[in-house]
N, C-alpha and C positions, 0 to 999 in steps of 0.2 A: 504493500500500500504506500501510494507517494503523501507526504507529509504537505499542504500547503506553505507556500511561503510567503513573509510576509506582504512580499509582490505580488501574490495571487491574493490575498488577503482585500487588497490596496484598489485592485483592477477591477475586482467583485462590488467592494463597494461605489467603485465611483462610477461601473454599470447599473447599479441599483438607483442610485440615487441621481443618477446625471440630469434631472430635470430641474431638480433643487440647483446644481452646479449654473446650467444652462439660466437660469434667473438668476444667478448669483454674476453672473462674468457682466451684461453690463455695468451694476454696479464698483467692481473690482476694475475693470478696463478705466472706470470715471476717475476713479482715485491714483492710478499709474501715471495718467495720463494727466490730469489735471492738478493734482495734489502732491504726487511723489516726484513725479518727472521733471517741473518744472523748482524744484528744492536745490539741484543742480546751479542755480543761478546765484545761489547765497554765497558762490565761488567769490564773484565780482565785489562783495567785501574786501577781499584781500588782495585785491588789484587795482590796477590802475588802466579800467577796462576802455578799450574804444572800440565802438561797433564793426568799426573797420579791418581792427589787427584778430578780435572773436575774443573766444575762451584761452583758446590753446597758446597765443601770441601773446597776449597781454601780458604786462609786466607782471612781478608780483608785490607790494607792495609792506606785507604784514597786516599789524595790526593801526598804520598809521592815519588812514579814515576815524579809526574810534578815538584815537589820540588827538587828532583835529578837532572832531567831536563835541568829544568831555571839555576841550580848551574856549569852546565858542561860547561866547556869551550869549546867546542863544538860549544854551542847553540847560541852565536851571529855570527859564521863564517857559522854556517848554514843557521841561518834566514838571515843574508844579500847575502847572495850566493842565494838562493829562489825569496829573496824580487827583486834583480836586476833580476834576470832573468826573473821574474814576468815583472815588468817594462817594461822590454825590450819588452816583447810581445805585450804588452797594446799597447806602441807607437809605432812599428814598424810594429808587426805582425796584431795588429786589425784593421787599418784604410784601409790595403793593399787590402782585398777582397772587401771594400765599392769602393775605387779606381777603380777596376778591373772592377766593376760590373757595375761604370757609364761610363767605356769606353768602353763595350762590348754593354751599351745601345745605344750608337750613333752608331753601327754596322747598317747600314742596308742591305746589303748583306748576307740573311738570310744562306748560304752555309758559307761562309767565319765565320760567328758570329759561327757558329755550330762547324766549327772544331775548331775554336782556343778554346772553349769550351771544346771541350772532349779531346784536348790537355793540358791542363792547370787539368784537373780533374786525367789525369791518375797517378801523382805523387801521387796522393791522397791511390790508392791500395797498390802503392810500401811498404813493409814493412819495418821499422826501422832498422833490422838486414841488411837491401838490402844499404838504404839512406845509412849507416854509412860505410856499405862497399864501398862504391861508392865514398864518402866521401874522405876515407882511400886513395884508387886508383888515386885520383887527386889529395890530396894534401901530398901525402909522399914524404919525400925529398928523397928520394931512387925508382926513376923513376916514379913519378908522375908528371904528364902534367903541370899541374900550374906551379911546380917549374922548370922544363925543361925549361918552353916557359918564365920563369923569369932569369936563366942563361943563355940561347940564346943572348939576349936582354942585356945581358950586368948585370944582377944585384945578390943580392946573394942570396940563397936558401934560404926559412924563413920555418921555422920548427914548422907549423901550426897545428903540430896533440897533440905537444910534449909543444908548447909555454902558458905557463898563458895566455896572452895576448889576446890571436886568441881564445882562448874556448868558450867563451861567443858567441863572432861576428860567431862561427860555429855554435853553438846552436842554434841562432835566424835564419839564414840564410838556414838553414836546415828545421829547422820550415816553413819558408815561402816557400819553394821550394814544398815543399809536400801539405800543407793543404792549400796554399792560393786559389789557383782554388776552391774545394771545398766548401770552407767558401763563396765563393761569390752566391752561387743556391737559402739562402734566400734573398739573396740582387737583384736579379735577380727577384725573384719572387713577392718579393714587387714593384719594378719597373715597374712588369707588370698589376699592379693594378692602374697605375696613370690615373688620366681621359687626354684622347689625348684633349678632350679641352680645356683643361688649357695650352697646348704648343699651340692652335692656339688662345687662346686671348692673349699668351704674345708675340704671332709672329707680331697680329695684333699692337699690342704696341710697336712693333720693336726691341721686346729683340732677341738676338743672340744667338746661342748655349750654350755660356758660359751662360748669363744671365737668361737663360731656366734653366740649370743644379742649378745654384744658386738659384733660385727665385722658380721654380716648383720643380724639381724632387728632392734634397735634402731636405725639406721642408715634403716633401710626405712621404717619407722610416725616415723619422727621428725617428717617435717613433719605429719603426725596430729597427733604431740603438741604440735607449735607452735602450730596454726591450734584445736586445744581449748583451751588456757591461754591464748590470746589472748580467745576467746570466752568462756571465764571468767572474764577479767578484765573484763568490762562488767559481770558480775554479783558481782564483788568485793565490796562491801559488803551483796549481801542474801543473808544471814545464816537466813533461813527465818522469817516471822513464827508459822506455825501452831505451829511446835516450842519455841520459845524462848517464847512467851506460854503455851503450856502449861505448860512448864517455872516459871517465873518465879514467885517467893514473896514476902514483906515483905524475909525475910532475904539474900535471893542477888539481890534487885532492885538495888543497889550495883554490881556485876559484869553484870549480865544483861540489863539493857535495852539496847537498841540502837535504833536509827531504825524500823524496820518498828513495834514496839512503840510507841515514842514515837507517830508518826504516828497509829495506831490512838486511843491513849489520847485525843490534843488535835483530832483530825478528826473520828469518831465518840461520843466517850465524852463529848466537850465542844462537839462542835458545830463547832470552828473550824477551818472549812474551808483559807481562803487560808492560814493558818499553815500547817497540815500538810502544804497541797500543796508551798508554799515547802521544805519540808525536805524530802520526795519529792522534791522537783525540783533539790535539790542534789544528793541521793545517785546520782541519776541522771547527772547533769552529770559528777560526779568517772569516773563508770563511763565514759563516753565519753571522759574523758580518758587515761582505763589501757587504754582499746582504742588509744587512737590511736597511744599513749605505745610499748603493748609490740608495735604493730606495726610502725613504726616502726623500732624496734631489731631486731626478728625479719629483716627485712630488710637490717640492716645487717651482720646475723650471719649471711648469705647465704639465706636462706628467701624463701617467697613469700610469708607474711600469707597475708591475707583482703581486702589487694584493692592 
């Protein structure tokens, strides 16, 4: 009798299974092709690349982009202009769709939970170019509602498009108008996975709505909420370039740039590639290090991470 090997093993399964495989390759093809293939480019950091001489020709230069860098005074108006606006998302913008999601779970009016759902989702399509013109529309002081219905009223027009002051609080605000709905569909769907009897032994115990949302359901979605804020923290510093470059004026450029922007302006605008990748390729760097950093700790606070 011939014993299988584990080449025959190997060739049985992936006959067996080859339709799962077969939906699986576009997906895998996309990420080769899109995602892995073009990672090859983060070379042109360490060079002194020109379109002309390629990969292969271009000088190499080290580490002296990053060195330029960290020298520019630029570079701390940018990372704190990033890091706040960072911030601001973390506390404002993350906790809002966990919010959202245990208020739509005491919905029992299955019609009513549905629309206010696909009402709160549809910001979600609108595109950046739309939000900001939208934006523009409401709060120009040159017949814009906001400020009309603040001169009505007795007060004086505040120049919210033009002001340092107001950028920030538009950015975040903005943010939340569009993507909060959306962000709440896995916070909804882990919700839906709690066992209903744990709401009736704690009903049997006399806990009350609140005491249910505290004691059961937060408790439940928690590691949800770990293994997100984890995965949001790789993306900690980007900040959205489409919104914040729309945004951005002479006046509110002091507060308002941040890296995506930067990168645009000296990569494209100017040509210089290695620079710009160099400063991508830091922002990147730090985001790997707040993944490793919070998961890390996630796990020392008894949780599983993400890996």
């Amino acid at each position: 009798m011939v014993t299988p090997t584990a080449g025959d093993f190997l060739k049985k399964r992936l006959i067996k299974n080859r339709w799962m495989y077969y939906m699986l390759a576009p997906g895998i093809l996309y990420f080769l092709i899109f995602k892995y293939a073009p990672m090859w480019g983060v070379l042109i950091a360490f060079q002194d690349y020109s379109p002309f001489t390629g990969f292969l020709k271009s000088s190499w230069v080290g580490f002296e982009h990053f060195r330029i860098f960290f020298s520019e005074p630029e570079f701390w108006m940018l990372f704190r202009n990033t890091f706040i606006l960072a911030v601001y998302n973390i506390l404002f913008f993350f906790p809002l769709p966990i919010i959202i999601a245990l208020l739509l779970n005491e919905v029992r009016k299955e019609a009513y939970k549905r629309v206010i759902q696909s009402l709160i989702y549809i910001p979600h399509f609108i595109s950046w170019v739309v939000v900001v013109g939208l934006a523009y529309i409401l709060f120009t002081t040159e017949g814009g509602i906001v400020n009309e219905l603040i001169f009505q009223y007795g007060g004086e027009k505040i120049n919210f498009l033009l002001n340092p002051d107001w950028f920030r609080v538009m950015i975040v605000s903005e943010s939340i108008w569009k993507e909060t709905g959306w962000g709440t569909i896995l916070f909804l769907a882990a919700l839906s996975g709690v066992d209903p009897q744990l709401y009736e032994a704690a009903r049997m115990d006399g806990a009350g709505r609140w005491k249910q949302m505290v004691h059961v359901t937060l408790p439940a979605i928690q590691s949800t909420i770990v293994v997100l804020l984890i995965l949001r923290m790789g993306s900690f510093l980007d900040t959205g370039f489409e919104q914040i470059f729309l945004m951005l004026n002479p006046m509110n450029r002091e507060v308002g740039e941040v890296f995506e922007t930067y990168v645009y302006e000296r990569g494209i605008q100017q040509g210089d590639f290695s620079y710009s990748t160099a400063v991508n390729l830091f922002k990147s760097a730090i985001g790997i290090i707040l993944v490793v950093g919070s998961n890390y700790f996630a796990k020392k606070m008894g949780e599983e991470g993400i890996y």
